[in-house]
N, C-alpha and C positions, 0 to 999 in steps of 0.2 A: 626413360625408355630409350635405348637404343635401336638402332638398326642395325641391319649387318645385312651383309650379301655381296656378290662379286665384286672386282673392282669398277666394273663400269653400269652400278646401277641408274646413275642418274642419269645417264642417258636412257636408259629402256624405263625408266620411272616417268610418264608424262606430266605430275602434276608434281615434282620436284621444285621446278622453277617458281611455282608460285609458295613452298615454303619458306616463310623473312622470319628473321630473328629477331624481337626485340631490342630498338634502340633505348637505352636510359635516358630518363630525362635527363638528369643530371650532365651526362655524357654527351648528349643533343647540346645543354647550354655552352658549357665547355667548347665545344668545337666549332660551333655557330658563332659566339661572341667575339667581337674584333673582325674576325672575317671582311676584306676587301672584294668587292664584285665591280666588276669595268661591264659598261655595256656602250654602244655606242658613243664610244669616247668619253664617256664618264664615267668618273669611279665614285664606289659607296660603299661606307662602313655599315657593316652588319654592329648593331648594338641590341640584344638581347634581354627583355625585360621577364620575361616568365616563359615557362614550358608548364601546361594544364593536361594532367592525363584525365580520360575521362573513360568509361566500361571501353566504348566504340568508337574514340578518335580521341585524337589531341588538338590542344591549340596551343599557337607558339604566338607569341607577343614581343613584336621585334620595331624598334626605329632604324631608317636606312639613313644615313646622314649624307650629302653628298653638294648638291649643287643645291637642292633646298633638301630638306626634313621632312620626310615619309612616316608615318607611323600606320604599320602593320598587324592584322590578327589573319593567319593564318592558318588553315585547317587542315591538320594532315594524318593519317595512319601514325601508327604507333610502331611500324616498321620503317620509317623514310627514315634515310641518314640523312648529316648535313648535305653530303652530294646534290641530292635529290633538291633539298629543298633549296638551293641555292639556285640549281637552274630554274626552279619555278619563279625566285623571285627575280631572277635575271628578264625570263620568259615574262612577267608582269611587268615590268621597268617599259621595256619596249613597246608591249600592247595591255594593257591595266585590264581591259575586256576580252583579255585571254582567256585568262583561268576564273571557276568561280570559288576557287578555296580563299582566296586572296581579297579580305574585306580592309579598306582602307578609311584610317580615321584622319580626321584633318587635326596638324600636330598646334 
């Protein structure tokens, strides 16, 4: 189904903002895998073990490697890119009782 309308519908469209497109899992691993994060003067490799679609969310299964070894189950929308998820795991690096998508196993 397409849309159509002037050129400046998304702005006079108020719930525009909130439609996201489908990220692939596939395309999630790819992009996330290897990935370097610095937080506080340290850095950590993103190492990607699965991406799990499920009806109403995903979980991404990731080890951070860095000054020690984190192992990761993270719960996210099936619309977050890597972006996204990267500053959350940045955002948990610094305070781990930030977020509650961010379940940590000991590696």
């Amino acid at each position: 189904m397409a849309i159509r309308g002037y050129a400046g519908w998304p702005a006079f469209c108020h719930f525009h903002a909130r439609l996201k497109s489908r990220v692939a899992a596939d395309e999630l691993f790819t992009q996330l895998d290897g990935t370097h994060v610095s937080v506080d003067g340290s850095d950590w490799r993103v190492e990607v073990f699965s991406v799990i679609d499920e009806p109403e969310r995903r979980w991404l299964q990731i080890a951070l490697d860095g000054g020690a070894r984190r192992v990761l189950t993270i719960r996210l929308s099936q619309t977050e890119g890597a972006r996204q998820i990267v500053r959350q795991i940045s955002t948990w690096l610094v305070d781990p009782s930030s977020t509650r998508n961010v379940l940590q196993r000991v590696a």
